[in-house]
N, C-alpha and C positions, 0 to 999 in steps of 0.2 A: 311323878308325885309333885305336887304343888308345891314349890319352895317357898319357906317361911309359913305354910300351911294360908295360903290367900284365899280370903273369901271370893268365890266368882259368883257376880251375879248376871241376869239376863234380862235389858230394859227395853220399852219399844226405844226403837232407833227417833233418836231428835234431826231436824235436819244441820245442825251444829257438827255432831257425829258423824252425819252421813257426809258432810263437808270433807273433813280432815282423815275421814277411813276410804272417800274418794281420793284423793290427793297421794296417800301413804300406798293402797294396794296399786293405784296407776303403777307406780316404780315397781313393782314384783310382778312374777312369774306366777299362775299360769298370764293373768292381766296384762301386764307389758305386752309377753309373746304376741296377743290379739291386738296388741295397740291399744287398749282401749286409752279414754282418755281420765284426767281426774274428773273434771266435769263430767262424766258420760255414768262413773262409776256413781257418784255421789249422788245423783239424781235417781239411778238403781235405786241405791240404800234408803235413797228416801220417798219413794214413790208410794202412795197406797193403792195397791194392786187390791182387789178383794181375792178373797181364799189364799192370801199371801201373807205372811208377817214375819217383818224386819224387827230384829234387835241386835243391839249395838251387847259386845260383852265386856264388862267389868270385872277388872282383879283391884283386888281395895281399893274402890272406888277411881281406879283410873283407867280411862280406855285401851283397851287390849284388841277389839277385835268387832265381826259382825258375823252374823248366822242370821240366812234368811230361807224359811220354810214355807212350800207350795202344801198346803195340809192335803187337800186331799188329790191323789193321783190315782197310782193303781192301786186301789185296796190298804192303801197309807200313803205319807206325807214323802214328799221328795225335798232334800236338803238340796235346795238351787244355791245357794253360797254358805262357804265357810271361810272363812278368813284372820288368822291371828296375826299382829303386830307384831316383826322380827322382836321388838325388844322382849315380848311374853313366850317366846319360842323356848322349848325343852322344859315345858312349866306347869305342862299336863291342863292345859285351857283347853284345846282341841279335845282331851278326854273327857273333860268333865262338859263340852258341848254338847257331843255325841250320848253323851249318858241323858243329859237334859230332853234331846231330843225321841231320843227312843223313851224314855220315861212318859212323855207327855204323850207321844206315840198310843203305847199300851194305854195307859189311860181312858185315850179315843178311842179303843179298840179297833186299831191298828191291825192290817194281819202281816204287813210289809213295812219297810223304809228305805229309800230309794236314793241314791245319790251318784253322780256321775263326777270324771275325772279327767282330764287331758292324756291324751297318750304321752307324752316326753313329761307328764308331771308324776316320775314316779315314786318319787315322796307321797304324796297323797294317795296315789295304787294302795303303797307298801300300808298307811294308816288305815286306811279303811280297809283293806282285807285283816289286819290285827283288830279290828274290832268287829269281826263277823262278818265282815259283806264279802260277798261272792259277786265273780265277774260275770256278768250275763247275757252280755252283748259290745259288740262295737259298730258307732254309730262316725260310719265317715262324714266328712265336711259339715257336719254339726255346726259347730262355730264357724269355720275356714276352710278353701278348698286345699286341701294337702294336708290336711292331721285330721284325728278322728277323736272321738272322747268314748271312754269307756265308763258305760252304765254298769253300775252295780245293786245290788239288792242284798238284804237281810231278811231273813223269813222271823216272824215274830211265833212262838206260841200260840195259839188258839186256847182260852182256858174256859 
C-alpha cells in the first residue's frame, strides 16, 4: 500500500530526470551487474526511440522512478524498464506502475504484456509473477555472455 496514501503520477521523462534516474540506477542491480554506466543509462531514459515511451514516476511530486514501454510487440506492449528509487521501495510504486501499464494496455486492446527479468534478479522474478505474468522463456546471453534474462508474459482478456 502506498504510505501516507501518495499521489503517483506518470510524466514523459525530461532529460533533467533522465540525468539523475541515470546516475541513481548505475549504482543498482540488475544495472551495476551489466556495468552499465550513469551516462549510458540516462541517454536510454532520455532517448526518443519512436514506438517507445519514457516516463520518469512521481510520488507527490518527487522523483521516484522510471517506466519505459516498447507499445507495440507481440500482440501488446513490452515493459523494456522499470525502475524505483531505493528510497520509494516497499511503497507500492512498482504496483501502481504495473496497474498504469496494463490499464493503458487494455485500453489499446492489448491481448498480452510482456516484460523480461535478469536470472539472479529474483526480486523482480518473485514481483512480476505476483502480478500475473508467467514464465515463458529463457533467453541466454541476452544482455551478457554467462546469465540469461527471463521473459515473461500476461495474457490479457479478449472482451
Amino acid at each position: 500500500m502506498l504510505e501516507n496514501a501518495q499521489a503517483v503520477t506518470f510524466q514523459p521523462m525530461t532529460v533533467e530526470a533522465a540525468e539523475s534516474l541515470g546516475s541513481a540506477f548505475a549504482a543498482l542491480d540488475p544495472w551495476a551487474h551489466y556495468a552499465y554506466t550513469a551516462a549510458t543509462l540516462a541517454t536510454f531514459l532520455a532517448d526518443a526511440e519512436p514506438g517507445t515511451q519514457r516516463f520518469q514516476i512521481m510520488a507527490d511530486q518527487a522523483l521516484a522512478g522510471a517506466i519505459v514501454i516498447q507499445s507495440k510487440w507481440f500482440r501488446g506492449p513490452y515493459l523494456q524498464f522499470l525502475g524505483v528509487l531505493p528510497a520509494f521501495h516497499r511503497r507500492g510504486l512498482g504496483r501502481s506502475a504495473l496497474g498504469w501499464f496494463e490499464s493503458a494496455a487494455r485500453a489499446d486492446g492489448a491481448r498480452n504484456l510482456w516484460v523480461a527479468a535478469s536470472e539472479f534478479n529474483v526480486a523482480a522474478q518473485t514481483f512480476y509473477e505476483r502480478h500475473g505474468f508467467v514464465r515463458i522463456a529463457t533467453v541466454d546471453g541476452l544482455i551478457a555472455e554467462g546469465t540469461a534474462e527471463i521473459l515473461f508474459r500476461k495474457r490479457l482478456a479478449v472482451e
